[in-house]
Every structure is written in structure tokens, then in C-alpha cells.
C-alpha positions as CSV (number, residue, x, y, z in Angstrom):
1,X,96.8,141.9,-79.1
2,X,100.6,142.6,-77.5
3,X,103.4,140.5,-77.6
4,X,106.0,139.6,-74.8
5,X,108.4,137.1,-74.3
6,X,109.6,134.9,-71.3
7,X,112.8,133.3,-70.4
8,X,114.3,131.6,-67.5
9,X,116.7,134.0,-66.4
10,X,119.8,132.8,-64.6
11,X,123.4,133.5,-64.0
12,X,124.1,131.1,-67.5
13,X,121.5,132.9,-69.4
14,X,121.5,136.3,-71.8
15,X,121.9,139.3,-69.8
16,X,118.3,140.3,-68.8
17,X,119.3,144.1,-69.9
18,X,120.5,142.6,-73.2
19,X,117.4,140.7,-73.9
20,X,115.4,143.1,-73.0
21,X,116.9,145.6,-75.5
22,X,116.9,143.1,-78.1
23,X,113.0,142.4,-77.5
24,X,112.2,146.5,-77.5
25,X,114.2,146.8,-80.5
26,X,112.1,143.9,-82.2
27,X,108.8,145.3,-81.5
28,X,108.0,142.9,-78.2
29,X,105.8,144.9,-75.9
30,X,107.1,143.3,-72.5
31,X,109.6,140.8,-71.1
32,X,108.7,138.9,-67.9
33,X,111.1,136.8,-65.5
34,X,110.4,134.1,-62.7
35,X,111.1,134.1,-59.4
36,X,112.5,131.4,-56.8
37,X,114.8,132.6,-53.9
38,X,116.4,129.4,-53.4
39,X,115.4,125.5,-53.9
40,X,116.1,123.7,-50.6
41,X,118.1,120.9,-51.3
42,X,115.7,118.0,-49.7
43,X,113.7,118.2,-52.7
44,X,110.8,116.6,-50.9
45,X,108.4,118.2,-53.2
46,X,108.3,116.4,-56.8
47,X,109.4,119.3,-59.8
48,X,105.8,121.2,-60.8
49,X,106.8,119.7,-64.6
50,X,106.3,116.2,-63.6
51,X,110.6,115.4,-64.5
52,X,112.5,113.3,-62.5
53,X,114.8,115.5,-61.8
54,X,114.3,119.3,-61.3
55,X,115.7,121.4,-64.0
56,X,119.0,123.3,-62.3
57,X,117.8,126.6,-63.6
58,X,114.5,126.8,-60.8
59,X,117.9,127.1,-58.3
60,X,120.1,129.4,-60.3
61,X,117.0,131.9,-61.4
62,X,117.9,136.1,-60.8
63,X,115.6,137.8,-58.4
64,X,113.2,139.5,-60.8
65,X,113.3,142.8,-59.4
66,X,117.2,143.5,-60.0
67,X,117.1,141.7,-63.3
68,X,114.1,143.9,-64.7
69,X,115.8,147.0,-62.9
70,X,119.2,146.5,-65.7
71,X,116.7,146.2,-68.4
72,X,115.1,149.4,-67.4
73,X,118.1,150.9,-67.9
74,X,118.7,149.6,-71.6
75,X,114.7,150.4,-73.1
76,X,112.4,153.0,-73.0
77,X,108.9,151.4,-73.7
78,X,108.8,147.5,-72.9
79,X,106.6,146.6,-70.5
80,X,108.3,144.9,-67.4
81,X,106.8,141.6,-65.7
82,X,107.6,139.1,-63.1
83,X,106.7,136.2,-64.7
84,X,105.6,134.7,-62.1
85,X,106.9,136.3,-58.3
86,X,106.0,134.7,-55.7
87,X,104.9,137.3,-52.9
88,X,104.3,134.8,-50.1
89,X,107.6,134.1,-49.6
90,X,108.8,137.7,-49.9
91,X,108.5,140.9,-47.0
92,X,105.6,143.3,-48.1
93,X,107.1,146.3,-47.2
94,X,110.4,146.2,-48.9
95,X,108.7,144.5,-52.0
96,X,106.4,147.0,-51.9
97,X,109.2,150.0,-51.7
98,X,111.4,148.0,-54.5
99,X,108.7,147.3,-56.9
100,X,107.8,151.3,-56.4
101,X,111.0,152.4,-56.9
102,X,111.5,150.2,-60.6
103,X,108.0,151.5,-61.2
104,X,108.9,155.5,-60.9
105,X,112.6,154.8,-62.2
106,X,110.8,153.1,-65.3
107,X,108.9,155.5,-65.8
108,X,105.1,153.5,-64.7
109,X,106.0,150.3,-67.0
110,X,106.2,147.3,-64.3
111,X,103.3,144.5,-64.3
112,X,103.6,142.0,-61.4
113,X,102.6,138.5,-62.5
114,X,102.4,136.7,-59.0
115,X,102.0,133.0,-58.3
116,X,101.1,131.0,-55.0
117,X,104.1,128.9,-54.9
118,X,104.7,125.1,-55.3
119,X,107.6,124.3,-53.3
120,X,106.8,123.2,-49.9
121,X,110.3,123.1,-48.8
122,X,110.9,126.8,-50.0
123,X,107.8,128.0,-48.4
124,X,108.9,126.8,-45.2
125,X,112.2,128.4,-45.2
126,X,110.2,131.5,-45.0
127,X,107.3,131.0,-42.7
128,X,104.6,129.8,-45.1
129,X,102.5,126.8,-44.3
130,X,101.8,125.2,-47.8
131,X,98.4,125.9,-46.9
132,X,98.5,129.2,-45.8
133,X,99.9,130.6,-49.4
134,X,97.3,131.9,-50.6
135,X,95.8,133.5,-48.0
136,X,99.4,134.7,-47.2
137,X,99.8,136.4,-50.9
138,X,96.7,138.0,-50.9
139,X,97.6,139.8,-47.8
140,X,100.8,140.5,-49.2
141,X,99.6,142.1,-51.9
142,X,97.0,144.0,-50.4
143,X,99.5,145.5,-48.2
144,X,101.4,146.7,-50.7
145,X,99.1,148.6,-52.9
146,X,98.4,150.5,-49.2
147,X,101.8,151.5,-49.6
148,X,101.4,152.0,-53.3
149,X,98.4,154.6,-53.0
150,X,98.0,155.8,-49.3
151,X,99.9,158.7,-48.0
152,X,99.5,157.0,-44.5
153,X,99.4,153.4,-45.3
154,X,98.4,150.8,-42.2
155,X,97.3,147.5,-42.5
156,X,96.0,144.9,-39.1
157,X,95.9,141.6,-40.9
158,X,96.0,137.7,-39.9
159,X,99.6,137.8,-41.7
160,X,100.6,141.9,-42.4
161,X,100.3,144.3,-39.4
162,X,102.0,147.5,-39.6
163,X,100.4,151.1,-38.1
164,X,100.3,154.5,-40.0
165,X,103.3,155.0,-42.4
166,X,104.9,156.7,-45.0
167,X,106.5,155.2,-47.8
168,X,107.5,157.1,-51.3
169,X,108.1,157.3,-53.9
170,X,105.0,156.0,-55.3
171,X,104.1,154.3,-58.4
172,X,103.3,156.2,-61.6
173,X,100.1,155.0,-61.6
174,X,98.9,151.1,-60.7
175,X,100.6,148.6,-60.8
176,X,98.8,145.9,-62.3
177,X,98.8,142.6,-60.7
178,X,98.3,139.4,-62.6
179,X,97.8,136.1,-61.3
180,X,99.3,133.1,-63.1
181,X,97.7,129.5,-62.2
182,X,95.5,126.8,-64.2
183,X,91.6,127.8,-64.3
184,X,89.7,126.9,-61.2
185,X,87.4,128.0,-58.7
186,X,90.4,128.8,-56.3
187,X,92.5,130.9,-59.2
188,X,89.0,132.7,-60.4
189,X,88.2,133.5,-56.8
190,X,91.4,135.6,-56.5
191,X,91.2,136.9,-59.9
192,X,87.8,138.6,-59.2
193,X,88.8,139.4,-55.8
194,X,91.9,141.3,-56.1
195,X,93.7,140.4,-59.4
196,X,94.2,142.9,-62.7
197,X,94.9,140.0,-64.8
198,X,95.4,136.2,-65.4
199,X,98.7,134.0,-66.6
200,X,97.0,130.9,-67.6
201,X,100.3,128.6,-68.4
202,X,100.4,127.7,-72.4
203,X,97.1,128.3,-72.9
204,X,94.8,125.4,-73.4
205,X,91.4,125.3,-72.7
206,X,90.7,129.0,-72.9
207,X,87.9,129.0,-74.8
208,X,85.1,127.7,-72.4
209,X,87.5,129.3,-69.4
210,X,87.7,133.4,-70.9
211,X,84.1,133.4,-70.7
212,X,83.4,131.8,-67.4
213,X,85.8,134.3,-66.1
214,X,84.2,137.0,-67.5
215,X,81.0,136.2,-66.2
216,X,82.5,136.0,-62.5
217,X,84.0,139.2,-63.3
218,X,80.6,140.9,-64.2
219,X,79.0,139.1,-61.5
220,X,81.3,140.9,-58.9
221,X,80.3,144.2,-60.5
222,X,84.0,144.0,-62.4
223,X,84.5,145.0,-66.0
224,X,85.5,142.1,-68.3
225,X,87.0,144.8,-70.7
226,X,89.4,146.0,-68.7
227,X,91.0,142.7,-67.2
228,X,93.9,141.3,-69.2
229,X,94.4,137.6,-70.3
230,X,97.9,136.4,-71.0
231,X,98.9,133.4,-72.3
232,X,102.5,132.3,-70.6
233,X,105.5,130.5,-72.2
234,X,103.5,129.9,-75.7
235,X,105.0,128.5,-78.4
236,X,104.1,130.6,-81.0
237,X,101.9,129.7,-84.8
238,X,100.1,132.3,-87.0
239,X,97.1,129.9,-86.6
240,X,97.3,129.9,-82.5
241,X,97.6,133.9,-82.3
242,X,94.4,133.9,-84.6
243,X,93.0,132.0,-82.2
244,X,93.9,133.6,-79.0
245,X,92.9,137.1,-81.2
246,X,89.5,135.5,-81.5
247,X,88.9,134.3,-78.1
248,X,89.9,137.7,-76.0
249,X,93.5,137.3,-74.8
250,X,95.1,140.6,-74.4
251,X,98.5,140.1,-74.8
252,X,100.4,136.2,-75.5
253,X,104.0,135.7,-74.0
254,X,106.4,133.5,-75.8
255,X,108.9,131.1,-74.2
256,X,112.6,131.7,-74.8
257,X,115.0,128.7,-74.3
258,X,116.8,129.5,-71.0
259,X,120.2,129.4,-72.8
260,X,123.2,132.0,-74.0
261,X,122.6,134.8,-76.3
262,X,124.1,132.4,-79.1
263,X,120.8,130.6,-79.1
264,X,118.5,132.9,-77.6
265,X,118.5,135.7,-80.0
266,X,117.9,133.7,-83.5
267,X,115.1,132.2,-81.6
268,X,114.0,135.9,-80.8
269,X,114.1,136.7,-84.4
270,X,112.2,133.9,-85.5
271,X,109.5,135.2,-83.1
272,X,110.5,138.5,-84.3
273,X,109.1,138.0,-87.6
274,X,105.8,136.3,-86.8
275,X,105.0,139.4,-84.5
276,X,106.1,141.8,-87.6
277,X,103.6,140.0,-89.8
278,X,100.6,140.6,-87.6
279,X,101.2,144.3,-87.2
280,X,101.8,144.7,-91.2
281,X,98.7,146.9,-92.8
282,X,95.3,144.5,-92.9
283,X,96.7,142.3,-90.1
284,X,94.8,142.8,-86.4
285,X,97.0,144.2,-83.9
């Protein structure tokens, strides 16, 4: 099983390219970062955590892509995720060339978690009916691993439509794309039908879910063993990554507080050292 982390980044957070080293240097496999271009200031929508107020950092969060570009510039081998971005609200074909280019700069180590979105408001502002979102990322997506892998990509879609093109450079090799969301018959739909991975948030109820998604998998002709579960924002006990060991996640991501490096990074160690004493001789990886 891996290990990653996941903050909150934001213009009052640590440096994504300083955490990022920090993490590599520590042993994390991967660092993952939200997404939200902008919070219209309505706030018709109620904040996802159930608060009364939303936290300030969903308005103040980095694009993903830039931050994650710095901290390729400070590691060599971390794995770098969106955690989640949120490809409905975002143009296919210059995601698609920006998340190429990090790839092949990177040398092949970007993950795209995606998410559907859950801000009606913010949807709007870029053309997405609230109940179009889904159907909107998929095509999204789709139309950006055209881009990814043909040498004359084309798509004629209800939402993407673009004739024969060109667009380099290409990834190093996939780019796996992860879908975060509570378990369902909606979120296991799109895993099976287009997914590489699932971001189940915390990670309750995994035990009767990992198989039941497994099964769907099989079912579609997919194999299990080669799609990844990942526990997001987990708050991290030896006996919870025993669990999680036993059960089939992949890899668990653990929630840094969205704070200065003054508080982040003895937090990192702490989580430091409980990754350190799994990967010590007679411990399961």
C-alpha cells in the first residue's frame, strides 16, 4: 500500500513546491491538491461539509495544475494528483494540453482525481446545468484522452465537438483518472465506465463497497487488480492502515491542516513516522 498526502492549498498555505519536497523527502509517494476556480458570492448552495458558514479556503484554493507544476520542479519521484479537479467546469482542450505538458515535464508522474462538482452557483458561471455535470465530465474527459493518445484526435459529442487535430506533446504513458465521490450506483457507473480509480472521501464503509465494486468491474469484463482504491483526507492509525491493507485499498491519502509551514510540517513528520514504521523489514508495504 502507498502513501500520499492532501492539503488545501491556498495563497495562506505552505508552498505547494515546498510541501511537495518535504513529502518526497519523507518517503510520501504522492501529493494531491483541490480544485475550485472561484466561489460565487450568492452562496445559494449550502457548504458540501454541512457548516454554516463555508470555510474561506474553498475561495482562495490554487489551480491545481500550476501548483503541482512548482512541485515538479522541486521532486523527482512523487506522484502528482488533483485531488479532486473538477473537469466540467474546465475547457477540454487546454486542460487536456496543460495536463500533457506537466505529464511529459514530470516525467509520466500526474494522476487526475476528478470530481462532479457541488456548487451550483460555480457550475453556472461556466455553462453547466447542475444536472448536466456528469454527463458533461465524462465528455470532458473522454475528449481529452483523444488528445492524450490519437495523432488526429476528433470528437462529435452532445457537450465536446472538435474535428481532426493535432495536439503534442503527449503523455508518457496514461494518465490515470480517478474519480472521487461516496459509493453508489451513480459513482460505480462511471467508475466501470471510464474511471482508473476511486477517491472514496475518509473511507468508511469500504468493506461491503471494495467488493461490490469489484464485482461490477469483473462484470464489465474489467480487471479488479488493476483498478486503484484511495482513501482521501484520512486521518491516519496503525490499526486503520491494517485495515485498509486488508480490505484492498491501493494507496491511503492523509489530510494536512490547510495552514503555514509552522504547523504543517510537524504534522508531516508525525505522519512521517507512521509511514516509516510500515515500510521497516516484516511490515507490509
Amino acid at each position: 500500500m502507498r502513501f500520499g498526502v492532501t492539503i488545501f492549498s491556498t495563497d495562506l498555505t505552505i508552498d505547494p513546491a515546498e510541501l511537495a519536497f518535504e513529502a518526497e523527502a519523507r518517503g510520501f509517494d504522492s501529493i494531491w491538491l483541490p480544485e475550485h476556480t472561484h466561489i460565487p458570492v450568492s452562496r445559494e448552495t449550502p457548504p458540501p461539509g454541512g457548516e454554516d458558514e463555508l470555510p474561506e479556503h474553498y475561495a482562495r484554493s490554487l489551480d491545481p495544475l500550476i501548483a503541482l507544476a512548482t512541485a515538479a520542479s522541486r521532486t523527482s519521484t512523487i506522484r502528482l494528483g488533483t485531488g479532486v479537479m473538477l473537469p466540467a467546469q474546465r475547457e477540454p482542450i487546454v486542460t487536456a494540453k496543460a495536463v500533457a505538458t506537466l505529464d511529459h515535464l514530470s516525467g509520466g508522474r500526474v494522476s487526475l482525481g476528478i470530481g462532479f462538482g457541488w456548487n451550483r452557483e460555480e457550475l453556472a458561471d461556466h455553462g453547466v446545468a447542475f444536472a448536466d455535470r456528469r454527463a458533461v465530465c465524462r465528455e470532458h474527459i473522454l475528449a481529452m484522452r483523444q488528445l492524450w493518445t490519437a495523432e488526429e484526435a476528433s470528437v462529435d459529442g452532445t457537450h465536446v465537438s472538435f474535428g481532426p487535430s493535432w495536439s503534442w506533446p503527449k503523455p508518457v504513458g496514461r494518465v490515470p483518472v480517478l474519480i472521487g465521490g461516496g459509493d453508489g450506483p451513480k459513482i460505480f457507473g462511471a467508475l466501470v465506465d471510464y474511471a482508473d480509480g476511486w477517491i472514496p472521501i475518509g473511507g468508511a464503509g469500504l468493506t461491503a463497497a471494495i467488493p461490490r465494486l469489484h464485482a461490477a468491474l469483473s462484470d464489465a469484463g474489467r480487471d479488479p487488480g488493476g483498478f486503484e482504491v484511495i482513501p482521501f483526507g484520512s486521518l491516519p492509525t496503525p490499526d486503520k492502515l491494517d485495515h485498509f491493507e486488508r480490505i484492498g485499498v491501493t494507496e491511503c491519502v492523509f489530510r494536512l491542516p490547510g495552514a503555514t509551514r509552522d504547523e504543517v510540517l510537524p504534522e508531516l513528520d508525525r505522519q512521517a513516522e507512521l509511514v516509516a514504521s510500515r515500510r521497516q523489514p516484516g511490515v507490509s508495504p
